[in-house]
BAFI-3210 file (N, C-alpha, C; in Angstrom, 3 decimals, decimal comma, padded with zeros to 6 digits):
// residues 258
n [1|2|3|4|5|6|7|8|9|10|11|12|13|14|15|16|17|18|19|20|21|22|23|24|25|26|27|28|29|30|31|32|33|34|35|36|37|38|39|40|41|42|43|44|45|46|47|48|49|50|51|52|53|54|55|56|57|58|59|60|61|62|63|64|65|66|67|68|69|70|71|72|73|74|75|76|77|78|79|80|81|82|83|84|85|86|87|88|89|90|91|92|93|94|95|96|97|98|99|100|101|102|103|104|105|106|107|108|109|110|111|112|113|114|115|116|117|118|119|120|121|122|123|124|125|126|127|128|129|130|131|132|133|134|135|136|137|138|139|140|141|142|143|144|145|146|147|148|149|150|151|152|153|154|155|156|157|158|159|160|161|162|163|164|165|166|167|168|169|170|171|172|173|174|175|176|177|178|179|180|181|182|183|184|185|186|187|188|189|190|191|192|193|194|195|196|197|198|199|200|201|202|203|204|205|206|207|208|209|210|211|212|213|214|215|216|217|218|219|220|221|222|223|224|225|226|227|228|229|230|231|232|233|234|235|236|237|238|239|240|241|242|243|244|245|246|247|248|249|250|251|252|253|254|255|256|257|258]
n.u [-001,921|-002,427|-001,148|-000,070|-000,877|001,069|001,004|-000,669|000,900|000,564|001,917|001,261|002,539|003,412|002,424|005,553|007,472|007,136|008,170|011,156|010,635|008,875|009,685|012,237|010,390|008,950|011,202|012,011|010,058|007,420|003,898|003,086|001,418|000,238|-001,416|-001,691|-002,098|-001,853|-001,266|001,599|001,966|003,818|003,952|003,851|005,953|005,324|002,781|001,153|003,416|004,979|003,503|003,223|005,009|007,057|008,886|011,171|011,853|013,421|015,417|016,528|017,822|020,624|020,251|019,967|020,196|019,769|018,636|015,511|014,818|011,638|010,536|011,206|009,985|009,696|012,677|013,276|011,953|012,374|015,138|014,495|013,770|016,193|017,566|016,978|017,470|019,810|023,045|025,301|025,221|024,454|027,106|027,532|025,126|023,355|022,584|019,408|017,746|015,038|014,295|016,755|015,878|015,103|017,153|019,221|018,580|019,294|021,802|023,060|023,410|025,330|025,426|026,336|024,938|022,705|020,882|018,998|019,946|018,249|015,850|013,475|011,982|010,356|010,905|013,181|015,033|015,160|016,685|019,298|022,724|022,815|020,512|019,982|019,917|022,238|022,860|020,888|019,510|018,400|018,765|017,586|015,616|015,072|011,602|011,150|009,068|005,593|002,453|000,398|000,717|002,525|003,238|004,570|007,721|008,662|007,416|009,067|011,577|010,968|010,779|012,882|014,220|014,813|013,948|011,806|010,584|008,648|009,124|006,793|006,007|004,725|001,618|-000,108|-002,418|-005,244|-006,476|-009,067|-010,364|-012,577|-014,967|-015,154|-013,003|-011,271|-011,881|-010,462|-007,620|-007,755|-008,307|-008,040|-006,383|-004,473|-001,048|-000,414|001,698|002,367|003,004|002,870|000,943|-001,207|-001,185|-002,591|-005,190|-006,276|-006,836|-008,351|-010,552|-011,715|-012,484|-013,436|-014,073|-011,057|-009,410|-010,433|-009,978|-007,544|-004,354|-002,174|-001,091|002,198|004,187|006,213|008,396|008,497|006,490|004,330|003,323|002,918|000,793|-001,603|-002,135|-003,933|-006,751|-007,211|-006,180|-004,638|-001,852|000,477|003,318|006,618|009,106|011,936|012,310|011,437|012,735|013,383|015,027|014,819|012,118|011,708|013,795|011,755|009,547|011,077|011,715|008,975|007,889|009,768|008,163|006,119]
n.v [-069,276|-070,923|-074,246|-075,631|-078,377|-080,857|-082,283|-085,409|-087,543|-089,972|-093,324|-095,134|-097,826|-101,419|-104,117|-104,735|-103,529|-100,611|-100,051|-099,102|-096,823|-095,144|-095,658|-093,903|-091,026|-090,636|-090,305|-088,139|-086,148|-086,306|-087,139|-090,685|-092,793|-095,617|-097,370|-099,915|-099,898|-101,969|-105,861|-107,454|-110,023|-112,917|-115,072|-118,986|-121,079|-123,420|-125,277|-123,815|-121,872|-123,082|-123,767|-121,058|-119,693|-119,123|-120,489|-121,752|-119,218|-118,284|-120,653|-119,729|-117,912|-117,322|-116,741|-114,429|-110,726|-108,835|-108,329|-106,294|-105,260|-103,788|-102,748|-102,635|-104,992|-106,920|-106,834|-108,567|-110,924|-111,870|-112,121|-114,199|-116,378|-116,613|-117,286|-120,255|-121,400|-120,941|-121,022|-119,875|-116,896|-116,339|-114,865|-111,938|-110,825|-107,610|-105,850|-104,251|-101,487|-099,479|-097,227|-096,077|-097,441|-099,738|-100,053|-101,088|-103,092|-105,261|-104,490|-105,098|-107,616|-107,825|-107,621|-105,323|-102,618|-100,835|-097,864|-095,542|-091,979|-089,530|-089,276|-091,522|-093,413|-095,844|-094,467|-093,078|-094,963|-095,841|-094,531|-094,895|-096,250|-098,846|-099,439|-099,137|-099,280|-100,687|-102,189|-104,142|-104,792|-107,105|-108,679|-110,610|-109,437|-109,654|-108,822|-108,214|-108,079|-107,488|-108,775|-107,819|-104,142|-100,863|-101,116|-099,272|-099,558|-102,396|-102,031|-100,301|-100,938|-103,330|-101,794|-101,100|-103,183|-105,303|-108,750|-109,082|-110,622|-111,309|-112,073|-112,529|-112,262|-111,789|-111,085|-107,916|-107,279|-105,362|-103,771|-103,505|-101,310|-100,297|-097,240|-096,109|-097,166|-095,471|-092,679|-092,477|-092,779|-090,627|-088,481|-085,130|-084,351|-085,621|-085,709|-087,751|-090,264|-091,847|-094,149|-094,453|-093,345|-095,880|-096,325|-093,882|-093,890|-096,166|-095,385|-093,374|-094,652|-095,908|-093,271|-091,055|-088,131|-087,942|-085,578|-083,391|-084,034|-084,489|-082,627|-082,713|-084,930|-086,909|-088,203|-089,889|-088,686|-086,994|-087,327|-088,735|-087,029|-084,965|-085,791|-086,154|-083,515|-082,280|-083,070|-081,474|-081,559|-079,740|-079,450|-080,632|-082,856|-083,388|-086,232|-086,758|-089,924|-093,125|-093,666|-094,263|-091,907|-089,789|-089,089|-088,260|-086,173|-084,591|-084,193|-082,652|-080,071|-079,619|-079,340|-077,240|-075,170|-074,387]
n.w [-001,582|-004,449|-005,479|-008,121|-009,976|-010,792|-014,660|-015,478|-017,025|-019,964|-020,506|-023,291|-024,413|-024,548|-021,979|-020,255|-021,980|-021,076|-018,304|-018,657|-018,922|-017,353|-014,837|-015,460|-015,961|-013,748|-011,748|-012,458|-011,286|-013,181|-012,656|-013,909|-015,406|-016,512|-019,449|-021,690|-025,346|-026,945|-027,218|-027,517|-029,498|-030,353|-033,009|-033,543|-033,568|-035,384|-036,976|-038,722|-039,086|-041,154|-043,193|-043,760|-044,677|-043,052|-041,394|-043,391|-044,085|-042,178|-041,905|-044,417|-044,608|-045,231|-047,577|-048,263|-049,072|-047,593|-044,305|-042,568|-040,001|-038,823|-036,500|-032,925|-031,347|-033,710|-034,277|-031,655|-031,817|-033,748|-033,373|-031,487|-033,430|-034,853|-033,063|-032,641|-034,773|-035,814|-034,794|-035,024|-036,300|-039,733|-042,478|-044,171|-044,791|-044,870|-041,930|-041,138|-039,340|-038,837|-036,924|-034,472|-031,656|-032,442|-033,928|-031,305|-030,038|-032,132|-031,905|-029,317|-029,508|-031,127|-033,712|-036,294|-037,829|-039,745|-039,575|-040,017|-039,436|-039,148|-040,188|-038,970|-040,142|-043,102|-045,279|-044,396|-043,723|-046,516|-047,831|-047,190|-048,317|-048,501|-049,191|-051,973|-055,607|-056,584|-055,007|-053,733|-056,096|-057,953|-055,849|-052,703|-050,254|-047,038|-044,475|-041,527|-039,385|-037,885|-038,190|-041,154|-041,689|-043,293|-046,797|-048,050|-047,925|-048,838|-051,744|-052,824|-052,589|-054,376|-056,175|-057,008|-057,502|-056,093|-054,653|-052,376|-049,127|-046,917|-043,260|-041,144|-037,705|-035,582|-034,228|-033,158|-030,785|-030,310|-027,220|-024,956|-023,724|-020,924|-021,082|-018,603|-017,501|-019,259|-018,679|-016,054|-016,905|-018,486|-016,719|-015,215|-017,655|-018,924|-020,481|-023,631|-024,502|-027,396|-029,884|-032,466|-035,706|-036,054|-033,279|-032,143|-033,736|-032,609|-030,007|-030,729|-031,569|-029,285|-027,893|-028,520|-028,464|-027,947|-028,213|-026,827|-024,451|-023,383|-022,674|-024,528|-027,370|-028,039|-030,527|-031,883|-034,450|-037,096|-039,276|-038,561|-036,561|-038,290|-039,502|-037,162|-036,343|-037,519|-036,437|-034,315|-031,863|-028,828|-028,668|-030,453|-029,759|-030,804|-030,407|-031,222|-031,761|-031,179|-028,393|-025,354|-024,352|-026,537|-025,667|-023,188|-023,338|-025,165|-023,613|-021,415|-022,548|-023,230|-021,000|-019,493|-020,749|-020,288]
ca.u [-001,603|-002,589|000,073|-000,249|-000,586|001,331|-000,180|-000,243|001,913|-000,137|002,285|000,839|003,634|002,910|003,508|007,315|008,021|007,313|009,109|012,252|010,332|007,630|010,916|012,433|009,890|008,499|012,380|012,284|008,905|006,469|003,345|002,800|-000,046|000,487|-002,117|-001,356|-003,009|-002,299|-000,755|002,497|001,496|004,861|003,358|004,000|006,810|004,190|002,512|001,092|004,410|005,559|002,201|003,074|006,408|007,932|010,202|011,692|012,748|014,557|016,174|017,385|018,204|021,443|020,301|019,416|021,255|019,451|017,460|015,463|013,720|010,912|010,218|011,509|009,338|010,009|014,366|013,418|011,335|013,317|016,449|014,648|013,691|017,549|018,934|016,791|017,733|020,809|024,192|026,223|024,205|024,907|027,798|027,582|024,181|023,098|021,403|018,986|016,746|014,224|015,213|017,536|015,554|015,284|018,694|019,595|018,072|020,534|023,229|023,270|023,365|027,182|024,984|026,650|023,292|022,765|020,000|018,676|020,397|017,716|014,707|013,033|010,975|010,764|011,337|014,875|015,508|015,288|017,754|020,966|023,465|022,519|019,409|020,032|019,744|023,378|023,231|019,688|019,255|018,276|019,119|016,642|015,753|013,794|011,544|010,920|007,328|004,172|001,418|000,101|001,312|002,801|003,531|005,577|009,200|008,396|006,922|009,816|012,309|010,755|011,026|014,646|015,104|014,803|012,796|011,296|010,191|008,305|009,149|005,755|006,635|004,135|000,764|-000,345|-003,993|-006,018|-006,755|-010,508|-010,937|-013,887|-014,859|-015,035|-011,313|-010,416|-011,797|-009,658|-006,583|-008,026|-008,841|-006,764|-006,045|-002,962|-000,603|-000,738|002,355|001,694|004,312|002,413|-001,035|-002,182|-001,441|-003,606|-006,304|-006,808|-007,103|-009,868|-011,573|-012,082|-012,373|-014,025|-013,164|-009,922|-008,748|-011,091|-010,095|-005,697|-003,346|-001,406|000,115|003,229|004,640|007,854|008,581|007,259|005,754|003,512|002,968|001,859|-000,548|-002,100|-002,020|-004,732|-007,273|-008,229|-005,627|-004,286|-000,917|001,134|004,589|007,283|010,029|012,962|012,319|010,606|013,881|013,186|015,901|014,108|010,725|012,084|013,923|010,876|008,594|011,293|011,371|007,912|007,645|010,242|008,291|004,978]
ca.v [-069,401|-072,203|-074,845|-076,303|-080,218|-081,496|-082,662|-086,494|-088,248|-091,302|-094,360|-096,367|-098,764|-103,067|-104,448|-105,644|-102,551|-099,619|-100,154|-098,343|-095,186|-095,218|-095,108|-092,349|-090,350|-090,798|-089,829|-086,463|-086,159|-086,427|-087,909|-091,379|-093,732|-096,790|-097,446|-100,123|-100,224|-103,200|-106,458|-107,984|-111,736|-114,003|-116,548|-120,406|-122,408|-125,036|-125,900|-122,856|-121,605|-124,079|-123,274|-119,528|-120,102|-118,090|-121,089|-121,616|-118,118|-118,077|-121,464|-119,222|-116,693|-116,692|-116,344|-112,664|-110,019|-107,645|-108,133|-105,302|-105,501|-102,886|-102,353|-103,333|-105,933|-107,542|-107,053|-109,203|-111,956|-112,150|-112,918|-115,667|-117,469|-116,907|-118,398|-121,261|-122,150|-120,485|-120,672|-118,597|-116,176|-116,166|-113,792|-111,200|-109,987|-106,064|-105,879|-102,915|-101,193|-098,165|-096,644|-096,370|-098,211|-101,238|-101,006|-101,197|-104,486|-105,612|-104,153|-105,465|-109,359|-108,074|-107,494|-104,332|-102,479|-099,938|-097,046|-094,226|-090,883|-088,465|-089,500|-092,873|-094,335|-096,555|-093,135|-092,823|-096,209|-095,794|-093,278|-095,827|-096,880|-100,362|-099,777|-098,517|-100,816|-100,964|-103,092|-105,100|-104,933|-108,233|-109,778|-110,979|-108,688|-109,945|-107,866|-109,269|-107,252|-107,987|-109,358|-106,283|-103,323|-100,208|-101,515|-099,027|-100,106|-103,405|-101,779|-099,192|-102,352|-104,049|-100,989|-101,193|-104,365|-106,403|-109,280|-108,950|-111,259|-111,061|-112,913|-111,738|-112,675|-111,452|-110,376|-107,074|-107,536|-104,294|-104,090|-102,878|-100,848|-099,217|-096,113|-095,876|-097,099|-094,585|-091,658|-092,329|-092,581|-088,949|-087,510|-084,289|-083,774|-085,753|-085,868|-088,835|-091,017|-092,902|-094,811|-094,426|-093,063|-096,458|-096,168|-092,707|-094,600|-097,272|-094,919|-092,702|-095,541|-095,832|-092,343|-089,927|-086,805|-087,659|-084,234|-082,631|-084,492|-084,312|-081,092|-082,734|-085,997|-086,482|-088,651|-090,053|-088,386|-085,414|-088,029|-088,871|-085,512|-083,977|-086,667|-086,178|-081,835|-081,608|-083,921|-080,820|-081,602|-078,471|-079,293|-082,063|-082,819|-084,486|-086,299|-087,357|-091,108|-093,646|-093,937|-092,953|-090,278|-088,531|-088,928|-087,653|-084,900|-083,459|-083,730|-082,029|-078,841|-078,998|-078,896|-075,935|-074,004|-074,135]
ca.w [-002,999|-005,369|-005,980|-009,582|-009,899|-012,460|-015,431|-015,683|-018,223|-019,760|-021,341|-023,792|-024,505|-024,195|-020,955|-020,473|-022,983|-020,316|-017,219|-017,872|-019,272|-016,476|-013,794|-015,512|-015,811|-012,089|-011,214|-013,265|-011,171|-013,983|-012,278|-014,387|-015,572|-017,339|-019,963|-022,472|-025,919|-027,926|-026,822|-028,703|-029,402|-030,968|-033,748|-032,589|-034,119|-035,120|-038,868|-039,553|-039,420|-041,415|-043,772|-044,121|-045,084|-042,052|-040,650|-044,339|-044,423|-041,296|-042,206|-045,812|-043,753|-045,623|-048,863|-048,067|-048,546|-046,354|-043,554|-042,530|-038,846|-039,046|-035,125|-031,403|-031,458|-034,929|-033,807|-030,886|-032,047|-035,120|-033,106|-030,835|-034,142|-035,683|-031,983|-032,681|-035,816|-036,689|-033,105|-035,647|-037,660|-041,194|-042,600|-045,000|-044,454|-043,989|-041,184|-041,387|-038,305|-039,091|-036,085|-033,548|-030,794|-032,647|-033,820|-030,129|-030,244|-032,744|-031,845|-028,018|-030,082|-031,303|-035,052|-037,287|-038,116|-041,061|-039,715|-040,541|-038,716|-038,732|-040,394|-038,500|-040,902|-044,001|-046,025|-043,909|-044,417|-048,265|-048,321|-046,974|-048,782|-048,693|-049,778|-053,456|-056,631|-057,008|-053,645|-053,721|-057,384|-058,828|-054,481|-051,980|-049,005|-046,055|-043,719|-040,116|-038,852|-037,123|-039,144|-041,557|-041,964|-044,261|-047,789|-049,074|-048,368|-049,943|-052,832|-053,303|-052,695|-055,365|-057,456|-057,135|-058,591|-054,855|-054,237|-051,149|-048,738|-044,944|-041,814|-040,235|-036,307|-034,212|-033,924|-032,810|-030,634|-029,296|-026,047|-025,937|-022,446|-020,817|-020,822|-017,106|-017,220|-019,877|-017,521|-015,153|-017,196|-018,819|-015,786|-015,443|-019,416|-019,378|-022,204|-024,117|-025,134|-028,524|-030,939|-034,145|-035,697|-035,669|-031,917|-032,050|-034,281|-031,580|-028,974|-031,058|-031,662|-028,257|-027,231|-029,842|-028,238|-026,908|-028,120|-025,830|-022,720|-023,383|-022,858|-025,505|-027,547|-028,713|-031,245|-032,446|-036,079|-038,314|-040,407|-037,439|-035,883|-038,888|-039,815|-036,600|-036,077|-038,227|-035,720|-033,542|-030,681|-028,562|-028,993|-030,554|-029,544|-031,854|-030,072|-032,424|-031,755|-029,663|-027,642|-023,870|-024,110|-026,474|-025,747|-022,134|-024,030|-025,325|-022,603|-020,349|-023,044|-023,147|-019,515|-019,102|-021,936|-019,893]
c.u [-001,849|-001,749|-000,420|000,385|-000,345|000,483|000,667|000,290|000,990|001,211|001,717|001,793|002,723|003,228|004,670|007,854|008,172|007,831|010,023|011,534|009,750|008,644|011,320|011,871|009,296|010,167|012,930|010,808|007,365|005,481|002,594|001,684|000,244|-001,093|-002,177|-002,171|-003,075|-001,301|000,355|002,167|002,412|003,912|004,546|005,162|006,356|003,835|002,277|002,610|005,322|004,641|002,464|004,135|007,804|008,884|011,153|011,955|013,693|015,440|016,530|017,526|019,251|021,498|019,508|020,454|021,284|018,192|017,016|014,244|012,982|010,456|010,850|011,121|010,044|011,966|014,269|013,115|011,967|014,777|015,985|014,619|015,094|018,313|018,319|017,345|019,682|021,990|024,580|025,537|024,981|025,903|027,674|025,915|024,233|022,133|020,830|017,949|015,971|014,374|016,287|017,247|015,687|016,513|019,683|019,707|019,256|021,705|023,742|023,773|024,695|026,735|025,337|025,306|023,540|021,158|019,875|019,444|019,643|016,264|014,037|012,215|011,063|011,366|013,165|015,537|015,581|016,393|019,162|021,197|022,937|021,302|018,908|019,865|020,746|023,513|021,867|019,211|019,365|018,876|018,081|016,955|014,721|013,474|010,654|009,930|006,976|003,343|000,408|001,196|001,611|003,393|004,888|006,783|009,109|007,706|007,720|011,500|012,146|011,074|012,592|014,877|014,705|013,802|012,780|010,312|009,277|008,455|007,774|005,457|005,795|002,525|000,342|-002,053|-004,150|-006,436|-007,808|-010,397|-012,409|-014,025|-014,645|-013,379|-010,640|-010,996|-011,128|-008,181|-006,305|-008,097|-007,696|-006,241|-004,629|-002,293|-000,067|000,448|002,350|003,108|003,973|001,142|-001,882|-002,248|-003,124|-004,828|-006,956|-007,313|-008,345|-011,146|-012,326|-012,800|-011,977|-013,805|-011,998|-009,207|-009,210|-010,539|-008,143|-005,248|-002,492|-001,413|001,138|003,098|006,113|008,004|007,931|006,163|004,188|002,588|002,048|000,460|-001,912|-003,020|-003,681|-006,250|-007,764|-007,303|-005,093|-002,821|-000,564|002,711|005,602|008,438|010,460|012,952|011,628|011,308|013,285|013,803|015,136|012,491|010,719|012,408|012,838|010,392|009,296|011,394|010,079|007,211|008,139|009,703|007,014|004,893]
c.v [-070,841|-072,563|-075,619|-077,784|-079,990|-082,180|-084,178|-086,747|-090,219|-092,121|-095,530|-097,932|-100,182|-103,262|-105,117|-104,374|-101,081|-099,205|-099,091|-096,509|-094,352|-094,319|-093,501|-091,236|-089,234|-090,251|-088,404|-085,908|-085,820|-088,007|-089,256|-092,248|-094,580|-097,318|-098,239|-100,092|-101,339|-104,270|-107,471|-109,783|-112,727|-115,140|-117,726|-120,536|-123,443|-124,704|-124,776|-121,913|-121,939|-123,453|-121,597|-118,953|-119,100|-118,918|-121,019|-120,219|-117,900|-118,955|-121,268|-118,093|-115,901|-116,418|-114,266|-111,682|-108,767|-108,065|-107,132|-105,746|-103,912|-102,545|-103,358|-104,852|-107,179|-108,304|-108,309|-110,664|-112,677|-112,935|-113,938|-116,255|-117,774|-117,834|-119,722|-122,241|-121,642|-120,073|-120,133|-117,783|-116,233|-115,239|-113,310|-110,504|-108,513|-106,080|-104,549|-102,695|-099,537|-097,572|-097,084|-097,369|-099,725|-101,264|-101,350|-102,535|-105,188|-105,922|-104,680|-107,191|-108,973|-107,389|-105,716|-103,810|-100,895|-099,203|-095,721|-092,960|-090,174|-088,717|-091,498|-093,284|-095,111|-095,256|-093,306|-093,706|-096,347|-095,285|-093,919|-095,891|-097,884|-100,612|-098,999|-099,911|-100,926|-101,923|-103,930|-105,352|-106,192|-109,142|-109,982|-109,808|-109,115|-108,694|-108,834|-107,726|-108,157|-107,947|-107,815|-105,275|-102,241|-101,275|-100,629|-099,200|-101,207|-102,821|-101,173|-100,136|-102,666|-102,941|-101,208|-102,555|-105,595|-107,256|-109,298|-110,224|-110,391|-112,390|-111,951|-112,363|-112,403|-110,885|-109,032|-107,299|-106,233|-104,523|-103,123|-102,461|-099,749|-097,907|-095,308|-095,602|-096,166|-093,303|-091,630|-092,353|-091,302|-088,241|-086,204|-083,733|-084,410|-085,358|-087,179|-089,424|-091,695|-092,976|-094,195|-093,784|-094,421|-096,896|-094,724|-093,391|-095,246|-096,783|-093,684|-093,611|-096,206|-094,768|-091,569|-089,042|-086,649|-086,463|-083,218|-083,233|-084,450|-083,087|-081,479|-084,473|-085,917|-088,129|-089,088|-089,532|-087,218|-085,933|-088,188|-087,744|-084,998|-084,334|-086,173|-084,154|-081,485|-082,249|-083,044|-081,258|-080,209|-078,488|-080,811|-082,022|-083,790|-085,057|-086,858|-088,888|-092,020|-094,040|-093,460|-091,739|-089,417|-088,332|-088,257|-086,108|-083,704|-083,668|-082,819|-080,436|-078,578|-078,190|-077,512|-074,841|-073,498|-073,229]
c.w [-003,441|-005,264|-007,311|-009,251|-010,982|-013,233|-015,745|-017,025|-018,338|-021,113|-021,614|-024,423|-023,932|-023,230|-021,308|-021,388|-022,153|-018,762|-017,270|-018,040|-018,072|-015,371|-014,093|-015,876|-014,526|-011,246|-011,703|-012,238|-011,825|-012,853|-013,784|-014,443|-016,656|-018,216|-021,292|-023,373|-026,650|-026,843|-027,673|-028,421|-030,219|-031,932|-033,321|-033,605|-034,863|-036,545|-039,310|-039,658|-040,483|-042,833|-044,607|-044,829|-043,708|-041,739|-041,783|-044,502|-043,049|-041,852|-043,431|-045,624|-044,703|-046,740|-049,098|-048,372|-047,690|-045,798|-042,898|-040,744|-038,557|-037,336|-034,054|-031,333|-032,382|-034,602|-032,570|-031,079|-033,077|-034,542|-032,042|-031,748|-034,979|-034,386|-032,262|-033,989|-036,604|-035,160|-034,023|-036,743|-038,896|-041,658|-043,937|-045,694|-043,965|-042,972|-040,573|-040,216|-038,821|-038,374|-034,999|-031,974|-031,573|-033,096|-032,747|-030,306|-030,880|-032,272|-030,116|-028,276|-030,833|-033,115|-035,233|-037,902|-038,915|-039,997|-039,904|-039,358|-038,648|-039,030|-039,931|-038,930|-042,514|-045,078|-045,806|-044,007|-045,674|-048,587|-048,160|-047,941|-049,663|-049,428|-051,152|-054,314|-056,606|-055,997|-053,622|-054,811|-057,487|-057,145|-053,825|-050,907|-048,118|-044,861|-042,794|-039,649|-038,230|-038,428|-039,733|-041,762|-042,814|-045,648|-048,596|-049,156|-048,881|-051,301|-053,671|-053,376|-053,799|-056,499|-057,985|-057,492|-057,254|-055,098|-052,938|-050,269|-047,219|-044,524|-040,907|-038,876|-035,769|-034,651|-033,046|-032,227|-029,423|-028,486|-025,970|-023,831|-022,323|-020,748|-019,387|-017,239|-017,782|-019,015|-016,462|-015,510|-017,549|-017,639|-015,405|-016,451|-019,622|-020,370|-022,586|-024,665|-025,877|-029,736|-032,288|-034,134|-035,860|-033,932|-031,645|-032,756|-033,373|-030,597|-029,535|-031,447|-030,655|-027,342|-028,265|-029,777|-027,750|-027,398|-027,313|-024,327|-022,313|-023,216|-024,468|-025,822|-027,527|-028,970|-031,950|-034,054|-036,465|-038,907|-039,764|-037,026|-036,962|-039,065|-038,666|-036,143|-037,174|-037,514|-034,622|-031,990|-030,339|-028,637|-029,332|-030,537|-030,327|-030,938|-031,492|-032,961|-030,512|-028,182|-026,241|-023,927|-024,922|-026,382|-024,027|-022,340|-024,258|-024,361|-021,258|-021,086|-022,896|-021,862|-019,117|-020,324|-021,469|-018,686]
res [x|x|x|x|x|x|x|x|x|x|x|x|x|x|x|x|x|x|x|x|x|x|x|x|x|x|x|x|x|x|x|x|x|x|x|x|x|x|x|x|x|x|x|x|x|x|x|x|x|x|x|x|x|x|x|x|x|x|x|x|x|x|x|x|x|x|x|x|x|x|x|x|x|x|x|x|x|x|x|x|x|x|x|x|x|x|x|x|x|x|x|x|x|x|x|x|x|x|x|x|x|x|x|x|x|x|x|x|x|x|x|x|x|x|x|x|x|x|x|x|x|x|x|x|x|x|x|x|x|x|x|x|x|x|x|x|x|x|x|x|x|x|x|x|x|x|x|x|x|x|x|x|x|x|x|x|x|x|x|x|x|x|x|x|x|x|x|x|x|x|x|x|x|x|x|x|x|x|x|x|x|x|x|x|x|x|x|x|x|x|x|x|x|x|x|x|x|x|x|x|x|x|x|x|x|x|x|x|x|x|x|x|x|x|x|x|x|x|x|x|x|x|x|x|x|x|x|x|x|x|x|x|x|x|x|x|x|x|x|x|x|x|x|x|x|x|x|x|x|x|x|x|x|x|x|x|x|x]
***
């Protein structure tokens, strides 16, 4: 009798970002493959900082009344440049996370954090409390990102009366692999781990049929998923969030559904 090889599990996550997932995956025995696609790059401390106006908004940190950290990343980098400039953070700030992974981030630094409960994206973030006109109307709100990005919660901010700022912290730089190398991460039809569709973008821009060569993606969100379902993949999987638990979650339903 045949024995069925599992079907590899590919994580695209930055290095330093996929470690704990990698483990518990490899301990559920999902065979793993580490495959990063972009690389997170911190902007300097130094003039152009100075130039862009990024240090001057940390150092008016407290004239905010909501800061909003838009990814993992952003929550992290954001709080080395507040330890540098700021031993007691400011009080009476909201401090807002789009999802629950980055409000981890936060919330491990002692910081009270406003996010979304069900929907993880600037959408679900709209919907708080905090983030009505009766509360940012006619106040400052800063948003701590990577360089680029979606526009519309700053746009829908501003509708509401906010002025809006960015702390833009980090660079985001693609990591350009070969095709050789990407056949061997494909080999088998894995299923594909990806944060975002400009994660899925990066990786079709590499790899034109990658719906021909996957069993599956999956995706953190609906917002995501759907975007993507229409792209000619054989299945796309939604976890709830980019959290390990549930990006574990689903892949262990998906597993017991096969």
């Amino acid at each position: 009798m045949a024995v069925a090889v599992p079907i590899p599990i590919v994580v695209t996550r930055p290095d330093g970002q996929a470690g704990g997932l990698i483990a518990e995956l490899s301990a559920r025995g999902f065979p793993v493959r580490h495959h990063p696609l972009i690389e997170i790059v911190p902007l300097a401390d130094d003039e152009q900082a100075v130039a862009s106006g990024l240090r001057q908004r940390i150092l008016d940190i407290d004239h905010y009344t909501a800061v909003i950290a838009i990814s993992m990343n952003a929550a992290a980098i954001g709080l080395d440049w507040l330890d540098r400039y700021w031993p007691q953070p400011p009080l009476g700030i909201h401090w807002c996370a789009v999802g629950p992974s980055t409000a981890e981030v936060l919330q491990r630094e002692g910081f009270s954090v406003h996010s979304p409960v069900t929907t993880y994206d600037s959408e679900g973030l709209l919907e708080l409390p905090v983030m009505q006109s009766d509360v940012i109307g006619g106040r400052k709100v800063l948003l701590w990102r990577g360089v680029g990005g979606r526009e519309k919660l700053a746009s829908e901010l501003a509708a509401r009366g906010a002025e809006v700022d960015y702390a833009e912290l980090y660079e985001r730089r693609e990591i350009a692999w070969s095709a050789q190398q990407w056949a061997g991460t494909l080999a088998g039809e894995p299923v594909l781990l990806l944060s975002s569709n400009q994660a899925l973008d990066i990786v079709e821009q590499q790899v034109p049929d990658l719906a021909q060569r996957v069993s599956a993606i999956m995706l953190p969100g609906e917002r995501v998923a759907a975007a993507a379902r229409s792209r000619g993949y054989r299945e796309v999987l939604v976890a709830a969030s980019a959290r390990d638990e549930d990006m574990l979650a689903c892949l262990q339903a998906w597993r017991a559904a096969q």
